[in-house]
C-alpha positions in Angstrom: 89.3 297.4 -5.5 88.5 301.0 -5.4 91.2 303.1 -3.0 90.7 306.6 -1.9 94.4 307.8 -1.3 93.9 308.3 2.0 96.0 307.5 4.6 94.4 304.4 6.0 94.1 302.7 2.0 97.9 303.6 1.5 98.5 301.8 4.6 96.3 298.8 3.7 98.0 298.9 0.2 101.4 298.5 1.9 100.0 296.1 4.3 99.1 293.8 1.4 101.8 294.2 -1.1 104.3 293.2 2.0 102.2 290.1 2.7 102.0 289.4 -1.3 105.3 289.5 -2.1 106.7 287.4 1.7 103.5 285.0 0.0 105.0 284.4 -2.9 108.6 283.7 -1.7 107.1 280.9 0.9 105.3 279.6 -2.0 107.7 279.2 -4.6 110.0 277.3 -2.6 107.8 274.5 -2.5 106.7 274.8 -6.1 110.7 274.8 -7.3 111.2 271.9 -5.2 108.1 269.6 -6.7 109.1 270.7 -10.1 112.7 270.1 -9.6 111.5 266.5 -8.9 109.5 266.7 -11.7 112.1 267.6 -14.0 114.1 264.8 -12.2 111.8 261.9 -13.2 111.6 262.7 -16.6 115.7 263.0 -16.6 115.5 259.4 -14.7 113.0 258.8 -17.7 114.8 259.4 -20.8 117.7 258.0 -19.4 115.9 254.7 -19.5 114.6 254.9 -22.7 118.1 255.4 -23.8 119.4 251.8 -22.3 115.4 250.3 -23.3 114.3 251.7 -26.3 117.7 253.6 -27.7 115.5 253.9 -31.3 112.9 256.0 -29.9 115.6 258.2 -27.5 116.5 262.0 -28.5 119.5 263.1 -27.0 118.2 266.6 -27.3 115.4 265.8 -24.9 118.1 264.7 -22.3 120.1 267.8 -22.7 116.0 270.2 -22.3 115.8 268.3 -19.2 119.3 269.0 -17.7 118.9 272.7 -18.9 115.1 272.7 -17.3 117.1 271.4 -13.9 119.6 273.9 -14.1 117.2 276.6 -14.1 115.1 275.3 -11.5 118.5 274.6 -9.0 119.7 278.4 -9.8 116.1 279.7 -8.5 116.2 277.1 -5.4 119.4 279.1 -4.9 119.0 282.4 -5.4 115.7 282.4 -3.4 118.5 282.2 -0.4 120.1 285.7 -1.7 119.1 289.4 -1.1 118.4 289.6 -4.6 116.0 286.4 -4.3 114.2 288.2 -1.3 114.0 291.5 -2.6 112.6 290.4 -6.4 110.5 287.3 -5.8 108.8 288.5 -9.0 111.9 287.4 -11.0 111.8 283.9 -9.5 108.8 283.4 -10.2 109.5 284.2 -13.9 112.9 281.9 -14.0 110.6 278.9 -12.5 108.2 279.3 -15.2 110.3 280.0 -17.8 112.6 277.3 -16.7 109.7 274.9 -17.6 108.5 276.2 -20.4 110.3 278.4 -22.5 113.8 275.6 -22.0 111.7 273.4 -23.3 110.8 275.4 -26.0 114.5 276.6 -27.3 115.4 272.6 -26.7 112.5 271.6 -29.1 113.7 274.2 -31.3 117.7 273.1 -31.2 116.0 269.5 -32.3 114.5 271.3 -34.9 111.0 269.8 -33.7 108.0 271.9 -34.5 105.6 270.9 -31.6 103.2 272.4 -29.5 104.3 271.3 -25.5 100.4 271.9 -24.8 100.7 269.6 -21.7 103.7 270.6 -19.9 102.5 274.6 -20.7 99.1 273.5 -18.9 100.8 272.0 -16.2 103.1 274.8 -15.7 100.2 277.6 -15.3 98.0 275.4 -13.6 100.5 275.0 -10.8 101.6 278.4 -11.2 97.9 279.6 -10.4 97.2 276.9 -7.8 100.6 277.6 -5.1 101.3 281.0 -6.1 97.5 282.6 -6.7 98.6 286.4 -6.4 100.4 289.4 -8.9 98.3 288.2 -11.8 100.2 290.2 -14.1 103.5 288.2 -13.7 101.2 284.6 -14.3 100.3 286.9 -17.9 103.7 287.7 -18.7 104.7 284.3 -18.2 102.4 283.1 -20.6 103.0 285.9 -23.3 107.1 285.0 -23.0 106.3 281.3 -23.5 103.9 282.6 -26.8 106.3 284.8 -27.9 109.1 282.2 -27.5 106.8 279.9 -29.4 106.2 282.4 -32.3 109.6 283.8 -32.8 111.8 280.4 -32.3 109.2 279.4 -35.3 109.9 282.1 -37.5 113.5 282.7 -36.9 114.3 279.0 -37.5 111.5 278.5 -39.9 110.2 275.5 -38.4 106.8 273.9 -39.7 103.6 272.8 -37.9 103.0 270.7 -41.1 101.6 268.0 -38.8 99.1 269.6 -37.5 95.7 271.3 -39.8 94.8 274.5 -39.5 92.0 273.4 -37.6 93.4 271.9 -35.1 96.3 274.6 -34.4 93.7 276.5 -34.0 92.1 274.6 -31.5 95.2 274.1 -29.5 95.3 277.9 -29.6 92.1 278.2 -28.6 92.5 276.1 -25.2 95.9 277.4 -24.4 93.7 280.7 -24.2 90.5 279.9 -22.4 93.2 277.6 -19.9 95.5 281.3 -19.2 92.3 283.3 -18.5 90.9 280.3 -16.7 93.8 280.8 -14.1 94.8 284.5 -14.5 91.0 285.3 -13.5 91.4 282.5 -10.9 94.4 284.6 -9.7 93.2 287.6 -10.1 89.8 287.1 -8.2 91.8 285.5 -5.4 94.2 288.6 -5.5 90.8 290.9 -5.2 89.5 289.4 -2.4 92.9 289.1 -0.5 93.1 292.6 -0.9 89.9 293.5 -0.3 90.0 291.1 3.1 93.4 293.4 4.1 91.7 296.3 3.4 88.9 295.6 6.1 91.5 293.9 8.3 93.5 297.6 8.3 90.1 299.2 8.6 89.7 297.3 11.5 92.6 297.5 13.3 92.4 301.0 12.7 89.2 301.3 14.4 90.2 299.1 17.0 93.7 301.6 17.9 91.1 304.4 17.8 88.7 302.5 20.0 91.8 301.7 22.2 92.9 304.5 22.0 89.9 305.9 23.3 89.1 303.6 26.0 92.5 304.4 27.4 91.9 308.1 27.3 88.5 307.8 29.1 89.7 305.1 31.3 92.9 307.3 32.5 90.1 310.1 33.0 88.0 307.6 34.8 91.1 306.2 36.8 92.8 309.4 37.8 89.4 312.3 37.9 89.7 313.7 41.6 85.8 313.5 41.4 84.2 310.1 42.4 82.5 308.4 39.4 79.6 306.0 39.7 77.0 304.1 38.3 74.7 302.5 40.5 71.0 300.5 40.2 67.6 301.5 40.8 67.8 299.1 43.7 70.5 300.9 45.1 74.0 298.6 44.4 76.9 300.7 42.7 77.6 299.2 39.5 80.9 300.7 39.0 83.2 303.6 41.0 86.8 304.9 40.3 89.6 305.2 42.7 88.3 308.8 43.9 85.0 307.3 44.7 86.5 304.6 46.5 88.9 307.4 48.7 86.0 309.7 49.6 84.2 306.5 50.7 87.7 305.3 52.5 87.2 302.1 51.0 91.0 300.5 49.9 90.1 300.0 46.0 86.9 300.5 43.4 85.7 297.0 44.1 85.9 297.1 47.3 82.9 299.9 47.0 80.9 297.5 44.3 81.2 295.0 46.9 80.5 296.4 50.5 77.6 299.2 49.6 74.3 297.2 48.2 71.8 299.1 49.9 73.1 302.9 49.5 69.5 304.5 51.1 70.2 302.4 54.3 74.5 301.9 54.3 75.5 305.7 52.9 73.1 308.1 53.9 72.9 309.2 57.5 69.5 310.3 56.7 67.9 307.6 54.6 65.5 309.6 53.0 68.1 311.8 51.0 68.2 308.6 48.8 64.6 308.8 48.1 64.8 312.5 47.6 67.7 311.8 45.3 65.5 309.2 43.1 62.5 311.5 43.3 64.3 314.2 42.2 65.8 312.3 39.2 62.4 311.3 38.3 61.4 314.8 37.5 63.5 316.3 35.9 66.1 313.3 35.2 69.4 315.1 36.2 70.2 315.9 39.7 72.5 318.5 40.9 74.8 319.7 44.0 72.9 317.2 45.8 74.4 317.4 49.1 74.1 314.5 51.7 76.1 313.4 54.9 77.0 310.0 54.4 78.9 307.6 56.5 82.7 306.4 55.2 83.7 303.0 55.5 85.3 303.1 58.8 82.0 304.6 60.3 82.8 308.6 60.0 80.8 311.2 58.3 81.9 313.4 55.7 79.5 316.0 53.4 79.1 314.6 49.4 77.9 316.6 46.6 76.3 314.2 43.8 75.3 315.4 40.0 73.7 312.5 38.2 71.8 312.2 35.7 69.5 308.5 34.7 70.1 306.2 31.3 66.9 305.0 30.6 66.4 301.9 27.2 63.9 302.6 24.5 61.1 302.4 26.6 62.1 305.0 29.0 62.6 302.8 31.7 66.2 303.2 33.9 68.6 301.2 33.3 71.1 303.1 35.9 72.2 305.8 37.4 75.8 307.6 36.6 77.5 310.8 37.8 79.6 312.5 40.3 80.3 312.7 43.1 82.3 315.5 45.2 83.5 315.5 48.8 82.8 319.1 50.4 83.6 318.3 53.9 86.2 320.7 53.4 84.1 323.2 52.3 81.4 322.6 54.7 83.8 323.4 57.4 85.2 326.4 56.0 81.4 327.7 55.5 80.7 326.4 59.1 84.2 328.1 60.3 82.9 331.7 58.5 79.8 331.5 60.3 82.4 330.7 64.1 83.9 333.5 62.7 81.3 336.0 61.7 79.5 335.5 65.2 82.7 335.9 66.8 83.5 339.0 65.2 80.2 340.3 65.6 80.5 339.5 69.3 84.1 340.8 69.9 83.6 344.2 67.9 80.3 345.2 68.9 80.8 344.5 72.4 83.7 347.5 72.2 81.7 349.8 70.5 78.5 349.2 72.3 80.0 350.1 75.1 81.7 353.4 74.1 78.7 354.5 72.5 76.5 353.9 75.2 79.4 356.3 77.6 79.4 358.9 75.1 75.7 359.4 75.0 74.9 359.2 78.5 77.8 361.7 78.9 76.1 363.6 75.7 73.2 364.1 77.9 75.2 366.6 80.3 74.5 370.3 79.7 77.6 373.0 79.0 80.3 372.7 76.3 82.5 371.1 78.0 82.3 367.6 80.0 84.3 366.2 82.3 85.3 362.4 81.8 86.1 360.5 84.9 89.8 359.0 84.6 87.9 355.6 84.9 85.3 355.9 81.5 88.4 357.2 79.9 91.0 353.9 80.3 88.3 351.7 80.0 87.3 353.6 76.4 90.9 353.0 75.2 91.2 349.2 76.7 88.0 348.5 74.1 89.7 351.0 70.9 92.9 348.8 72.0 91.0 345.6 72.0 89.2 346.3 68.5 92.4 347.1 67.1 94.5 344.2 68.2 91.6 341.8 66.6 91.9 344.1 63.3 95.5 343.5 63.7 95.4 340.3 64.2 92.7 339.8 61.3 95.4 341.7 58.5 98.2 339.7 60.2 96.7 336.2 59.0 95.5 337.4 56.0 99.2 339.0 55.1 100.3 335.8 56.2 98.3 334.0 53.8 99.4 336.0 50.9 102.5 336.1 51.4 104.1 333.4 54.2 105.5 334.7 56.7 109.0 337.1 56.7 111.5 336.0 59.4 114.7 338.0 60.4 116.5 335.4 62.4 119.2 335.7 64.4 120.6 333.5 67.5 118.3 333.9 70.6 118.7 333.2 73.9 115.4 331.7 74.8 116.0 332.2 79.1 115.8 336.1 78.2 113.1 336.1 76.2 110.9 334.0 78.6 111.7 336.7 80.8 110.6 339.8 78.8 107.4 337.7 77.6 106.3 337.1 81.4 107.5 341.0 82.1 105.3 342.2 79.8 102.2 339.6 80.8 102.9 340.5 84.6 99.9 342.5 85.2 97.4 339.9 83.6 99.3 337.2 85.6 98.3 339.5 88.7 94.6 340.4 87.9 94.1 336.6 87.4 96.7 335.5 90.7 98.7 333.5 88.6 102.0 331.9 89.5 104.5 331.8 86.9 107.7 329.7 87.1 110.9 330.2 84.2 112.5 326.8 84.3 114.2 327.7 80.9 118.2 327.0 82.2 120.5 330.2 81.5 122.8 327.8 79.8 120.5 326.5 77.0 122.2 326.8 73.5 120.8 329.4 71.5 118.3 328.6 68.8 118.0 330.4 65.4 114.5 332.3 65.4 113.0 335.8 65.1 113.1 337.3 68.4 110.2 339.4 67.8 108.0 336.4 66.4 109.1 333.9 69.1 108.2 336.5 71.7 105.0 336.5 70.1 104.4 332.6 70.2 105.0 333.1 74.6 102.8 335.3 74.7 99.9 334.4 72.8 100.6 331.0 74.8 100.9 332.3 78.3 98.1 334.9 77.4 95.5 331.7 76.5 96.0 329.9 79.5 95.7 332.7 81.2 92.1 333.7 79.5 90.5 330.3 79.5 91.2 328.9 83.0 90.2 330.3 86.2 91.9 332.9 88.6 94.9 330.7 90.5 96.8 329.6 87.9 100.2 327.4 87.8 101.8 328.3 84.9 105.8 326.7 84.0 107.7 327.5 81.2 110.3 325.1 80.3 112.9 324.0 77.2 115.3 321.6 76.5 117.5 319.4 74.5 115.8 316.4 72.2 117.1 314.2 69.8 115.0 312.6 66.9 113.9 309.2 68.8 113.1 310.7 72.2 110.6 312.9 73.6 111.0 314.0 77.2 109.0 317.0 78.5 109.2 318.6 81.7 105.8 318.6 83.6 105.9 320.9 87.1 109.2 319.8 88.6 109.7 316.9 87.5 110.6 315.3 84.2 108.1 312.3 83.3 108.6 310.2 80.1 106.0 311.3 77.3 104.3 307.7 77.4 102.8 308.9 80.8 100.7 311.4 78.6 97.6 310.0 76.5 98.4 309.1 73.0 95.2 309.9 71.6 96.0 313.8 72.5 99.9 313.7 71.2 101.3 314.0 67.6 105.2 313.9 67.3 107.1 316.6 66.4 110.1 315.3 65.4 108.8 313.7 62.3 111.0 316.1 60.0 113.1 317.7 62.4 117.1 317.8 62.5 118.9 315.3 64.7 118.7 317.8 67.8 116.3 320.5 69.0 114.6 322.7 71.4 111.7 321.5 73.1 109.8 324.5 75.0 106.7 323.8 76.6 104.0 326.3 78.6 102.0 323.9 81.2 99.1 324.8 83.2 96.9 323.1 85.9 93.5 324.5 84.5 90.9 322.8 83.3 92.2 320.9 80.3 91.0 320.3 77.2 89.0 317.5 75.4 90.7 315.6 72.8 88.4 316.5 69.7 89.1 320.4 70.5 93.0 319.3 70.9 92.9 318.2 67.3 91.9 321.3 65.6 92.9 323.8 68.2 95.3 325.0 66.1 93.0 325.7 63.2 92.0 329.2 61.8 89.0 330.9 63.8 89.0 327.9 66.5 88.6 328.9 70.0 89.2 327.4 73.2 87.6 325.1 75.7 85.9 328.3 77.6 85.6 331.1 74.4 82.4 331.7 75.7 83.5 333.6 78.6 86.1 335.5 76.0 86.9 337.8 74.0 88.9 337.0 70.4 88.7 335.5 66.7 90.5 332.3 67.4 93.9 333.3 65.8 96.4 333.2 68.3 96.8 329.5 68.5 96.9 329.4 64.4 99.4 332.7 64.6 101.5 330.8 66.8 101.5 327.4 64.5 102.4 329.8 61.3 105.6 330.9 63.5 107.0 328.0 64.4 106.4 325.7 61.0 108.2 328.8 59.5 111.2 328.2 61.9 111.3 324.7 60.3 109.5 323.4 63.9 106.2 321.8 64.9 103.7 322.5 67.9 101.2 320.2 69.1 99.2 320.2 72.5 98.9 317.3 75.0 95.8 317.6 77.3 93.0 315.5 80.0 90.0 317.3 81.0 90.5 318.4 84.6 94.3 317.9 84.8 96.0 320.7 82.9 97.5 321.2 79.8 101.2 321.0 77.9 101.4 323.4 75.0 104.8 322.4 73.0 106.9 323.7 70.1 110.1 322.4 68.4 113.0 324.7 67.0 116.5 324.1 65.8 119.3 325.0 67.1 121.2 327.5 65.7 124.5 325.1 65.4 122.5 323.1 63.1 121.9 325.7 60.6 125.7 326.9 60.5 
């Protein structure tokens, strides 16, 4: 066997010369057990030709055969020592030598000049049969035994008168062909062993690296935050990872194999996106930022973005489709959102400017140097500069926001005053649209721990937007008090109702986070209300109110005012029914809490 050095044949080589040498242990206790019976018969043997035929009975051959069981008991024993497990190499040698060369020093202490042909054949035969590997050690136990042979002959001058030339020769001759017989026999079997580990490493090595690889790809596959599919002609998904299976709000993988068999007539709102997906693969045999609405599993739409390419057999026919798949609902929004925005802006600033530009020139038209501007043209020039600036304001303000979070300098407030100079400073848009404002806020509230100037803000972006989208007449009551964690009780005109008399469907809980006791404040209204799809993203960036059409703004006070309070640690949410008012609330600690 041919090895390259590299790491994988060292490794094999290790592999095998461990299971060789833990091979030839196991199998050499058997074999020093059968010839330790062996050596026992002819014991039991010679002892009866000594009571049965006493002529013919050597005492020498008694004494080989107790010296041959000797040998053999001290290599049963010392297979059971570290020595024994660490050198099998030399038990092997003491078990053949123990049955061959003995016998060959006790034939020599008889001074009998014989050729053990048979019990040398029997040795090496069983030798090569239970213990076929480390072909070297079956050669040096032959050599000893011919070595033994030769030397014991000379040094004692023994004679092989009894046999010819001719026939030593011969019995030479065989004791040859039978040791390459069976150190070939050995050796080919050692060849192929090794040659069979070598593979087996090979393959085990491939089959890490395969593992290996499948585990890498399958942890991509498993935890990619892009859906991963491969789906039919015929339109059945074939396989889907976990993101797949959360964009399509489906509980597992399978669960998306299972439910979706016809994806042109269960996923796509518009079925013919399917075809123009196929159609689209069939030209050019990729697809890219295919985008399609599709419905989820529990009936709503979201926006997908599919890249795909088809895996077609040797004929060019498609097997199936694979690729990705991206949810840009998200995105969609925000692209939808820029254009709520861009229209707003649009609106809001060149309403302003129109305006004043239209004044200046039909006051450019007047003759002299000088003009006169009525008082009138004047304020309501500066209302639309002040009106432009506070929506640039406002725009830098979210954006600094943004960047950078929001930088609060609290300090304990006393929220009774603060209502006050809020409504004090909204009084004359409470007038122009004949609003009635009540301040239920008790004088002996405890303090809370907030930025005066920012919770100012929050009251009056909130007074200010009930006061822009409802109609002249308004109720308005601004109230606060105690909670605790597990109850919610908010103050509705004069009365205090439990919050289970609100809809559900319009109400999220603010006391998910929240210390053990808070500040509830809430600015009601009995204007129109607003409907529950608008409640739930009223708060949003660029989102404006039930009646924005009749007003001027970007949609950022609501989302200014929910930047304030989550960075006072609070929550704000909005409970509303068409027709019958609306509840805007926020949460903040009190300022014991924080001590």
């Amino acid at each position: 066997m041919v090895y390259s050095g590299n790491k994988k044949s060292v490794e094999a080589l290790t592999v095998y010369e461990v299971w060789r040498d833990r091979f030839l242990r196991d199998r050499l206790r058997p074999a020093v057990r059968i010839a330790i019976f062996f050596a026992l018969t002819i014991i039991i043997y010679l002892l009866g030709e000594a009571i049965f035929a006493p002529r013919e009975f050597k005492i020498v051959y008694l004494y080989t055969s107790a010296a041959v069981q000797l040998g053999l008991l001290t290599c049963l024993m010392l297979q059971k020592t570290p020595i024994g497990k660490r050198y099998p190499g030399l038990l092997f040698l003491g078990f053949s030598w123990s049955l061959t060369v003995v016998v060959q020093i006790g034939l020599a202490f008889a001074r009998v000049g014989e050729l053990p042909i048979l019990t040398w054949s029997l040795t090496f035969l069983t030798q090569a049969t239970l213990m076929p590997v480390r072909w070297r050690l079956h050669l040096i136990s032959q050599l000893g035994v011919l070595f033994c042979h030769v030397g014991i002959n000379l040094i004692l001058n023994l004679s092989l008168a009894k046999y010819t030339a001719f026939r030593l020769s011969g019995f030479y001759l065989y004791l040859f062909w039978f040791c390459l017989i069976c150190d070939l026999s050995v050796y080919w079997y050692e060849c192929l062993q090794r040659t069979e580990f070598s593979t087996r490493c090979e393959l085990e090595f491939a089959y890490q690296k395969l593992e290996a690889a499948e585990a890498k790809y399958r942890s991509i596959f498993e935890n990619a935050g892009e859906g991963i599919f491969q789906s039919t002609p015929d339109g059945r998904y074939i396989t889907a990872n976990p993101a797949l299976a959360r964009i399509y709000g489906c509980d597992s993988a399978e669960e998306v194999t299972a439910k979706f068999t016809d994806i042109e007539r269960q996923l796509y709102v518009d079925p013919a996106r399917r075809k123009e997906f196929l159609r689209s693969i069939e030209e050019s045999n990729t697809v890219s930022d295919f985008e399609s609405q599709i419905y989820r599993s529990d009936g709503s739409i979201v926006w997908i973005s599919e890249k795909a390419r088809a895996v077609r057999d040797g004929s060019g026919s498609v097997l199936y489709y694979e690729g990705l798949i991206e949810d840009i609902t998200q995105r969609k929004q925000a692209q939808e959102s820029l254009r709520l925005f861009i229209h707003a802006l649009s609106h809001d600033l060149r309403n302003p400017v129109a305006g004043m530009l239209m004044v200046l020139r039909n006051w450019q038209t007047k003759t002299g140097d000088s003009i006169a501007i009525p008082r009138s043209v004047l304020e309501r020039m500066i209302q639309g500069s002040e009106q432009q600036l506070r929506l640039i304001n406002s725009l830098l303000e979210v954006h600094a926001g943004e960047l950078r979070g929001l930088v609060l300098h609290c300090d304990r407030v006393d929220l009774s005053a603060l209502v006050k100079a809020a409504a004090a400073d909204l009084e004359p848009s409470m007038n122009e649209a004949q609003a009635t404002f009540k301040n239920l806020v008790p004088d002996d509230l405890p303090a809370v721990n907030a930025d005066t100037t920012q919770l100012w803000r929050v009251f009056s972006n909130l007074i200010a937007n009930a006061l822009k989208h409802n109609l002249p007449g308004l109720n308005l009551t601004v109230s606060a008090q105690v909670i605790n964690a597990e109850t919610l009780v908010i103050t509705q005109s004069e009365a205090k109702q439990d919050i289970d008399k609100f809809p559900i469907t319009n109400y999220q809980s603010p006391i998910t986070n929240s210390p053990s006791s808070m500040i509830c404040c809430t600015v009601e209204d009995d204007g129109v209300g607003i409907w529950p799809e608008q409640c739930e993203h009223l708060f949003d960036l660029y989102v404006r109110g039930y009646q924005s059409r009749h007003s001027v703004g970007l949609g950022l006070g609501l989302y200014l005012c929910r930047q304030i309070i989550e960075a006072h640690g609070g929550e704000i949410g909005v409970i509303s029914t068409p027709g019958a008012g609306a509840i805007f609330w926020f949460t903040l600690p009190l300022a014991e809490n924080l001590r």
